[in-house]
C-alpha positions as CSV (number, residue, x, y, z in Angstrom):
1,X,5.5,4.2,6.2
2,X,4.9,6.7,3.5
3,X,3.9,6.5,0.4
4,X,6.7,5.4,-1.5
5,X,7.4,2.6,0.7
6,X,4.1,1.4,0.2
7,X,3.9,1.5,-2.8
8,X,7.5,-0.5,-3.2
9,X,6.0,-3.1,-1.2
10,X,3.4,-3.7,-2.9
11,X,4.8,-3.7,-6.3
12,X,7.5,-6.1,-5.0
13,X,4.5,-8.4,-3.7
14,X,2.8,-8.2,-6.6
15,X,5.8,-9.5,-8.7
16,X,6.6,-12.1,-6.3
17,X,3.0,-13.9,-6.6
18,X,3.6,-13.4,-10.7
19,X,0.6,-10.9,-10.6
20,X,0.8,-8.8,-14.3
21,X,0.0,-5.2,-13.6
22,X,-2.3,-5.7,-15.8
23,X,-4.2,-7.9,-13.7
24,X,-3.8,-6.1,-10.4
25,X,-5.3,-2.6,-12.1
26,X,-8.2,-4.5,-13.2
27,X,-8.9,-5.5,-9.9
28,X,-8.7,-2.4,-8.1
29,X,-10.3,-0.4,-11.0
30,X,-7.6,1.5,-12.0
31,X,-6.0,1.9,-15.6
32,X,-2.6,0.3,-15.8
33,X,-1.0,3.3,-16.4
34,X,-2.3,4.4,-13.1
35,X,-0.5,1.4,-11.4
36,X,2.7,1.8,-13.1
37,X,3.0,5.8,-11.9
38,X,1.8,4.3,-8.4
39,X,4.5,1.7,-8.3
40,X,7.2,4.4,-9.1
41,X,5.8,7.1,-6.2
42,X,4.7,9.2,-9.1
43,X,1.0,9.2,-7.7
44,X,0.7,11.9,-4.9
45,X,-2.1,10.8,-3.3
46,X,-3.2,7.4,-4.2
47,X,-5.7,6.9,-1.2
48,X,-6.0,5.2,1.3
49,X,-9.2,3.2,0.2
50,X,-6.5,2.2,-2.5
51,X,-3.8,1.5,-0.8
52,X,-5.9,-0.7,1.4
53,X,-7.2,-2.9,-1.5
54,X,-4.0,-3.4,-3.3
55,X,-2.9,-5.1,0.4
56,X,-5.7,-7.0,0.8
57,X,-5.9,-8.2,-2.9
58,X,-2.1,-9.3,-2.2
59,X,-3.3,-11.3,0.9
60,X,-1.5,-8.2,3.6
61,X,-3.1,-6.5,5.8
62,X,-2.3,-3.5,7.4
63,X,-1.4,-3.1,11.3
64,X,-3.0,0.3,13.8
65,X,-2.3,0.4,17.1
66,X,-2.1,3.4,19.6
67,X,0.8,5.4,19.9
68,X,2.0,5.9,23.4
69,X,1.3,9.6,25.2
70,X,4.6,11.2,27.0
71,X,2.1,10.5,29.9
72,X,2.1,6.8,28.9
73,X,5.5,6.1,28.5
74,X,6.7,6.3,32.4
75,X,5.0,5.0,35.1
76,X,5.9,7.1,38.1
């Protein structure tokens, strides 16, 4: 996912759980300005630490897992 998709989802989840923007800045510490430019993909590095927390305050989490090597992908 990039950024713009994340920041979709989370301004989608945030809307459907009736969360203000006003409310979700104030939890992550950021002005509500901030969230707004973030929710349109105008932010062009939001970090991760960020990102993170807005997931996590919206009860997501976030999913890493390994990707594969060539080597991986067959075995001979």
């Amino acid at each position: 996912m990039d950024i713009a998709e994340y920041a979709r989802l989370i301004k989608d989840e945030r809307q459907r759980q009736g969360i203000s923007q006003t409310d979700m800045a104030q939890q992550l510490g950021v002005s509500r300005r901030w969230l707004i430019e973030f929710e349109h993909a105008r932010v062009p590095n939001p970090g991760f630490s960020t990102i993170l927390s807005a997931l996590t305050e919206l009860g997501l989490s976030l999913d890493v897992r390994k990707t594969p090597q060539p080597a991986e992908l067959y075995e001979w």
